[in-house]
mmCIF file as gemmi writes it, N, C-alpha and C atoms, coordinates in Angstrom:
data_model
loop_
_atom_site.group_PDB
_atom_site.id
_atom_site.type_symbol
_atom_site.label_atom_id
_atom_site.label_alt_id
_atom_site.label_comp_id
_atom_site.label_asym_id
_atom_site.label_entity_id
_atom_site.label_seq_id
_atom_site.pdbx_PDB_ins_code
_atom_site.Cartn_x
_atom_site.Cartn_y
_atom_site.Cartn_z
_atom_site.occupancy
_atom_site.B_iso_or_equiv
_atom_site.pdbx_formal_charge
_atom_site.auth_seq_id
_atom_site.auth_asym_id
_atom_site.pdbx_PDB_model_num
ATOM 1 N N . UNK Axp A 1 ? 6.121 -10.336 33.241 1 0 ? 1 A 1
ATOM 2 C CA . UNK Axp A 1 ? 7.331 -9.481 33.206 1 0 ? 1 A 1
ATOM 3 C C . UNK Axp A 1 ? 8.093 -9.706 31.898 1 0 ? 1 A 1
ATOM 4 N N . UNK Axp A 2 ? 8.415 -8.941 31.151 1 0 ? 2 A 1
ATOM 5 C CA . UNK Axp A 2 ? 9.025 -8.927 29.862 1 0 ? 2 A 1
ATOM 6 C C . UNK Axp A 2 ? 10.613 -8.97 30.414 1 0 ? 2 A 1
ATOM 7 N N . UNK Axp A 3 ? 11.156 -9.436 29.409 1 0 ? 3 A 1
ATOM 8 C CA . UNK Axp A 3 ? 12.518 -9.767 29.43 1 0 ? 3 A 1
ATOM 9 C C . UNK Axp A 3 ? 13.528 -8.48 29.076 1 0 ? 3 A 1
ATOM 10 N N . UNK Axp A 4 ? 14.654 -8.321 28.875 1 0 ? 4 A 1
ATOM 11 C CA . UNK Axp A 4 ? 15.662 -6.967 28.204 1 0 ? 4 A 1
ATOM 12 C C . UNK Axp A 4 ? 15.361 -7.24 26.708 1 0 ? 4 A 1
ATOM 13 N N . UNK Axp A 5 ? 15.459 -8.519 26.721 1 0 ? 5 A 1
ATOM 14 C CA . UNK Axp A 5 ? 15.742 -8.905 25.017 1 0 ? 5 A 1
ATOM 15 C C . UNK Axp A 5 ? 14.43 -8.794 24.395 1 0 ? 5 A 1
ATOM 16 N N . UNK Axp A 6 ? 13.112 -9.038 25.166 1 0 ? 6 A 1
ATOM 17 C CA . UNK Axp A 6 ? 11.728 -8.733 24.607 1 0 ? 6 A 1
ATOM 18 C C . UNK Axp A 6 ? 11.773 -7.492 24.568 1 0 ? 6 A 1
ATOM 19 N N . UNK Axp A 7 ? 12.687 -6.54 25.731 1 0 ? 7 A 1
ATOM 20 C CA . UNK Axp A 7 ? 12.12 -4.988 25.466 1 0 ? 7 A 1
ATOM 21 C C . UNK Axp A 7 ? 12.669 -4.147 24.706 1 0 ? 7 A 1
ATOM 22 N N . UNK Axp A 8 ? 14.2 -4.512 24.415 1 0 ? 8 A 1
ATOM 23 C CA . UNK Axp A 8 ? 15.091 -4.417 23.137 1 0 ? 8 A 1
ATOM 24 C C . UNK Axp A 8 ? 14.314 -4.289 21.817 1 0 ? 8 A 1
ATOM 25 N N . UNK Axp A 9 ? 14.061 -5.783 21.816 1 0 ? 9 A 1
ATOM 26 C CA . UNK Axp A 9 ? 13.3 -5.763 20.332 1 0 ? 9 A 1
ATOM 27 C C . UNK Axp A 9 ? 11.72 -4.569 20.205 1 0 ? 9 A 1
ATOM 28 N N . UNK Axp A 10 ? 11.253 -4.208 20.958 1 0 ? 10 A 1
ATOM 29 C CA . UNK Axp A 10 ? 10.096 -3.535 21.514 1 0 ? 10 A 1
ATOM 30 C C . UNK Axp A 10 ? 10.773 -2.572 20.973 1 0 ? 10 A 1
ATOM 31 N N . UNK Axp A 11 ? 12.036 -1.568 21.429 1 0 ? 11 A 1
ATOM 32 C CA . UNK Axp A 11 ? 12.268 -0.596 21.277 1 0 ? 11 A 1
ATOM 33 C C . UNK Axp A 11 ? 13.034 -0.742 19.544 1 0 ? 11 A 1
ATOM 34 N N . UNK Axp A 12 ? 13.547 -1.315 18.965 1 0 ? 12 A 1
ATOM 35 C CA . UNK Axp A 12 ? 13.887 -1.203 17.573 1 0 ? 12 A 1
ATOM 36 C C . UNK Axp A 12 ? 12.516 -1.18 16.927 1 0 ? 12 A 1
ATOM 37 N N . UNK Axp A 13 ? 11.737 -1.824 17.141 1 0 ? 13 A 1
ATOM 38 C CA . UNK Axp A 13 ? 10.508 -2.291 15.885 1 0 ? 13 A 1
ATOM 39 C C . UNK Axp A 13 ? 9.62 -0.427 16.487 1 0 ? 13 A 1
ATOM 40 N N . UNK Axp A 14 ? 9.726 0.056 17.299 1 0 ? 14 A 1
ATOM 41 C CA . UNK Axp A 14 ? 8.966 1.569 17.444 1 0 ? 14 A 1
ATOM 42 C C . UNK Axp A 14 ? 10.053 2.406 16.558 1 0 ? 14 A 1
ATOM 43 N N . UNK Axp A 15 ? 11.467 2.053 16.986 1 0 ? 15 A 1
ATOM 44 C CA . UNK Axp A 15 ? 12.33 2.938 16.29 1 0 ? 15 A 1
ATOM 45 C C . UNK Axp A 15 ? 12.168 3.203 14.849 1 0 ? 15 A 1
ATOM 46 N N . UNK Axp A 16 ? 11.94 2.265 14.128 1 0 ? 16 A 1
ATOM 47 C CA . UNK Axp A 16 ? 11.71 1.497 12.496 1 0 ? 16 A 1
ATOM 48 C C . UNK Axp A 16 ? 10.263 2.376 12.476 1 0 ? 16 A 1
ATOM 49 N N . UNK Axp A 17 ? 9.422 2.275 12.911 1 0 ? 17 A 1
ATOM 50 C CA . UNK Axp A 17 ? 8.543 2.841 13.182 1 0 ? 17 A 1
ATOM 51 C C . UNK Axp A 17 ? 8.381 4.024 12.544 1 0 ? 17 A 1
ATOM 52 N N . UNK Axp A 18 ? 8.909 4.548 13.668 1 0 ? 18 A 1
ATOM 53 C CA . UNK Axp A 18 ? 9.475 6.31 13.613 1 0 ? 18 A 1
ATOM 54 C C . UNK Axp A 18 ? 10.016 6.537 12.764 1 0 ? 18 A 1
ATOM 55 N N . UNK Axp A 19 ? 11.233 6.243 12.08 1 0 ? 19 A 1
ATOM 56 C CA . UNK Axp A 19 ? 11.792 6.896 11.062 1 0 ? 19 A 1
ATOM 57 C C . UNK Axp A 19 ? 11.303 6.358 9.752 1 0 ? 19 A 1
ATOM 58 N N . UNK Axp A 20 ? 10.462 5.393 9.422 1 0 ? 20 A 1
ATOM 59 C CA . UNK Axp A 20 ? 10.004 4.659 8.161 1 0 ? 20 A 1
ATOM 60 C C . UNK Axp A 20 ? 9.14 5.945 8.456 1 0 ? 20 A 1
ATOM 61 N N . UNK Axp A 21 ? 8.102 6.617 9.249 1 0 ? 21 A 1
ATOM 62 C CA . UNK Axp A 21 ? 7.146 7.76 9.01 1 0 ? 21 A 1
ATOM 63 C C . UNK Axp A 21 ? 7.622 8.88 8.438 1 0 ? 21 A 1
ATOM 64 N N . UNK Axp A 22 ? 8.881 9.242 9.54 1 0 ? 22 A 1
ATOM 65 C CA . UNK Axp A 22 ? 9.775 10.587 9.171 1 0 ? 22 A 1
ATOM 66 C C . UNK Axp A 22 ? 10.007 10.508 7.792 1 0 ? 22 A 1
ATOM 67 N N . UNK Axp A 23 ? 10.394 9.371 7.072 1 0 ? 23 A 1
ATOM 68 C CA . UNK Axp A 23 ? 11.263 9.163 5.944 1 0 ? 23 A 1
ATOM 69 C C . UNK Axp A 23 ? 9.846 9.504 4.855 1 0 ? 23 A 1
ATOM 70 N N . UNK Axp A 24 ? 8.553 9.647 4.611 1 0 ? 24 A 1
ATOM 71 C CA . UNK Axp A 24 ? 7.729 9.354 4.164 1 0 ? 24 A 1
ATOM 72 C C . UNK Axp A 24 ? 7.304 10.513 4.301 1 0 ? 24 A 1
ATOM 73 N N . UNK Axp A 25 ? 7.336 11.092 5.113 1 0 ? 25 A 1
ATOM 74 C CA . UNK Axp A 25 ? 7.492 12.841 5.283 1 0 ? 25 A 1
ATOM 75 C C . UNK Axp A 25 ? 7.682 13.378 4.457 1 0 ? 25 A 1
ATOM 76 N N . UNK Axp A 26 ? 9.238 13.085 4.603 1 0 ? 26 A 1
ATOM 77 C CA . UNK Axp A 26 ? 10.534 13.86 3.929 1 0 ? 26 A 1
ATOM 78 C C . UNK Axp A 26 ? 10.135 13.712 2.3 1 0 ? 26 A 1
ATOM 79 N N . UNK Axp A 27 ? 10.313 12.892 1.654 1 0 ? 27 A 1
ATOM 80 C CA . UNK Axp A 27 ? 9.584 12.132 0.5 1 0 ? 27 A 1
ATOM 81 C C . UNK Axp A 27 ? 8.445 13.318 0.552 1 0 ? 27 A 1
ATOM 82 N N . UNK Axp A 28 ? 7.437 13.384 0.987 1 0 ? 28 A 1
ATOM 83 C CA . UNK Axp A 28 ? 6.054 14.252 0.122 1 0 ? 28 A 1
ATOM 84 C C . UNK Axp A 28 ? 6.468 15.624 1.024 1 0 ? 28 A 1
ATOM 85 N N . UNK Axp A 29 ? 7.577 15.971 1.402 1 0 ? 29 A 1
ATOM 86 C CA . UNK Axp A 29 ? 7.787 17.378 1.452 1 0 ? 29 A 1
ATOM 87 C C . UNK Axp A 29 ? 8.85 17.921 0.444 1 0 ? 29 A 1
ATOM 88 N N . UNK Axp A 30 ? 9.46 17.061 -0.141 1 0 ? 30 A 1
ATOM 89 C CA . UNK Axp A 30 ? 10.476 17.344 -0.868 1 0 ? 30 A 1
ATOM 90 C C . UNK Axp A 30 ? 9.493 17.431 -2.485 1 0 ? 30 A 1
ATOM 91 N N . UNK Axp A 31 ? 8.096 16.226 -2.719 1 0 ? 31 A 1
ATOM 92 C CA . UNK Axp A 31 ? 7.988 16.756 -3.428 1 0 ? 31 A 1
ATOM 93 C C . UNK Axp A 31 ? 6.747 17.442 -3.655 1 0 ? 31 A 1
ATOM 94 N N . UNK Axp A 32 ? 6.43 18.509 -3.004 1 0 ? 32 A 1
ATOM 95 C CA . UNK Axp A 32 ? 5.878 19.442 -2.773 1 0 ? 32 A 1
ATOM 96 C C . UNK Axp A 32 ? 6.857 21.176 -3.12 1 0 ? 32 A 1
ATOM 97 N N . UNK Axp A 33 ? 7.925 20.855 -2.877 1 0 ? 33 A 1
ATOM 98 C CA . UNK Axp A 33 ? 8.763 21.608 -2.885 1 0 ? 33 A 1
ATOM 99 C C . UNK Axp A 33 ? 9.224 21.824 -4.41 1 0 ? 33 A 1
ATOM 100 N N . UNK Axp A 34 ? 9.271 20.698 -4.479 1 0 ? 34 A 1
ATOM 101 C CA . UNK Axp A 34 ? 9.688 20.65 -6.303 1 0 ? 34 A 1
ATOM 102 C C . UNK Axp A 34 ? 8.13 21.067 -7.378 1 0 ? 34 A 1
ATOM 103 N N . UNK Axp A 35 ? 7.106 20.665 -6.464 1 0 ? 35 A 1
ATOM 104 C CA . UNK Axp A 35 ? 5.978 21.108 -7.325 1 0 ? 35 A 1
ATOM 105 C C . UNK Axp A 35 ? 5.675 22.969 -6.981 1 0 ? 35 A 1
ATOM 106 N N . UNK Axp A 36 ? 6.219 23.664 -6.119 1 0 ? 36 A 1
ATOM 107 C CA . UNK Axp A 36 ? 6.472 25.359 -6.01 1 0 ? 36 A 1
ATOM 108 C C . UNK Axp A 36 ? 7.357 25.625 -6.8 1 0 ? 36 A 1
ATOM 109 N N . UNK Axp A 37 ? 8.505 24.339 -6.741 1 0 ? 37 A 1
ATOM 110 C CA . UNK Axp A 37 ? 9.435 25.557 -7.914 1 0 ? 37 A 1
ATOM 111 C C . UNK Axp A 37 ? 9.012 25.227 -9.685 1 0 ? 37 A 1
ATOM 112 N N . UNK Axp A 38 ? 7.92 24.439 -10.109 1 0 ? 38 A 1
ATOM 113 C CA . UNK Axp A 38 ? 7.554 24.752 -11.025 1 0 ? 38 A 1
ATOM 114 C C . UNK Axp A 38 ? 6.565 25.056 -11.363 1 0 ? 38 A 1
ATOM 115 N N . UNK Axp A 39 ? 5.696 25.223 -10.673 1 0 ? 39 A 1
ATOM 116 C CA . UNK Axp A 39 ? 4.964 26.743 -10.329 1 0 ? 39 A 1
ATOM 117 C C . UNK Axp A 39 ? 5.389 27.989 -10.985 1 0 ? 39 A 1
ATOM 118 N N . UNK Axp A 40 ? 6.746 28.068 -10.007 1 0 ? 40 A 1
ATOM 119 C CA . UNK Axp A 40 ? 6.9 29.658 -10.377 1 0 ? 40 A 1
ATOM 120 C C . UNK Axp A 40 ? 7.773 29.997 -11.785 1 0 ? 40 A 1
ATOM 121 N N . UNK Axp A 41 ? 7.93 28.591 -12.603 1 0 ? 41 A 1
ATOM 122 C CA . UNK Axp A 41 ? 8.819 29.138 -13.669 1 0 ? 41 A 1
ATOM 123 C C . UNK Axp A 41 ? 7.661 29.688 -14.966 1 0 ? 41 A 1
């Protein structure tokens, strides 16, 4: 049986997780975005 404080930490280290991915996203969509707008100049 896991503890609150084992499942606490369980749920931050997925959270970190998740948004370290999102954030890494964001990053190669932004520059993707910047590589269309010089493209079109």
């Amino acid at each position: 049986m896991i503890t609150l404080n084992e499942f606490l930490w369980i749920v931050i280290i997925l959270l970190a997780l998740c948004v370290s991915s999102l954030y890494k996203q964001k990053i190669q969509l932004e520059e993707e975005l910047e590589k269309l707008k010089d493209d079109r100049q």
